[in-house]
N, C-alpha and C positions, 0 to 999 in steps of 0.2 A: 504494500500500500504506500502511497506516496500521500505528502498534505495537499493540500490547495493549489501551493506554488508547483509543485510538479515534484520537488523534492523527497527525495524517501527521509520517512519517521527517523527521532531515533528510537536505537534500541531499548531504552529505557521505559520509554513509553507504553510498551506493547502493555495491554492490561492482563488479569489471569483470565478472562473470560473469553479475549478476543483469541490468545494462546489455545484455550478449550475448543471454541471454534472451529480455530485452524485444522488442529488435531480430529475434529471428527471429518474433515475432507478430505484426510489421508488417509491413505493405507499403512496401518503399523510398519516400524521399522525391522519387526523382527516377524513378521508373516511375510517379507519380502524374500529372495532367492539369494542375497549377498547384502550383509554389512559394510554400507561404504561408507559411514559415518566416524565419528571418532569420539562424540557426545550425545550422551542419549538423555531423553527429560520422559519421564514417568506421566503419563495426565491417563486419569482413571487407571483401568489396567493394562496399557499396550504403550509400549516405548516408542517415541519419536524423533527423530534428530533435531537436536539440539538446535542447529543452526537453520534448518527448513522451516522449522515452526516459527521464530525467527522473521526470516527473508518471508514467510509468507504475509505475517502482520508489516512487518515494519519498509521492507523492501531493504533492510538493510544485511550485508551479506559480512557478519563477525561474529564467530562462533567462539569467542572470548569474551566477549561480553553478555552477548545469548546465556554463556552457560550459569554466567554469574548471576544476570536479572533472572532469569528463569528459577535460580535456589534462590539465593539470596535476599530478594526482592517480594519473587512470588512465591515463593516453599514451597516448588516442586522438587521432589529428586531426581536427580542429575546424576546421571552413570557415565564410565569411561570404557573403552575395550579396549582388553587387555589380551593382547595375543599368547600362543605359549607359553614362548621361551620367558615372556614377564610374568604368567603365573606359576612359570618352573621356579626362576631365577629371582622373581621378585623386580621392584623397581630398580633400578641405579641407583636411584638418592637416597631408598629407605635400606641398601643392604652395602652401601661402601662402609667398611672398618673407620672407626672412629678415632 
């Protein structure tokens, strides 16, 4: 969505409602064939990316800030994927010797 001027929202802006919204327009993230996300936001019970729900209210296209309004802001949870070798090995930051 863009305002008046033609400009896209910010991110900030998006409401929890207009989020909820978006989210019933889509097709869950995870009834899709491939995870191409990297942040996932919980609305009811089906995860969505982060950054789509996002781009779809706001037209604004940061999934850094998405992921923050979307917890932070609006108390959605906010999941990350996590490939293998990171749930063999763990993070870098949280397993380097101190």
């Amino acid at each position: 969505m863009t305002t008046f001027s033609g400009l896209p929202r910010s991110v900030e802006s998006a409401t929890r409602e207009e989020i909820e919204a978006a989210a019933a327009r889509r097709i869950p993230a995870h009834q899709t064939v491939t995870l191409e996300g990297e942040w996932y936001v919980l609305v009811g019970g089906a995860l969505y990316y982060a950054r789509e729900l996002i781009e779809d209210v706001t037209g604004v296209r940061d999934v850094v800030r998405a992921r923050k309004h979307l917890f932070h802001t609006l108390g959605f949870p906010v999941f990350a994927l996590a490939d293998a070798r990171m749930i063999d090995d763990g993070h870098p930051r949280h397993t380097r010797p101190a």
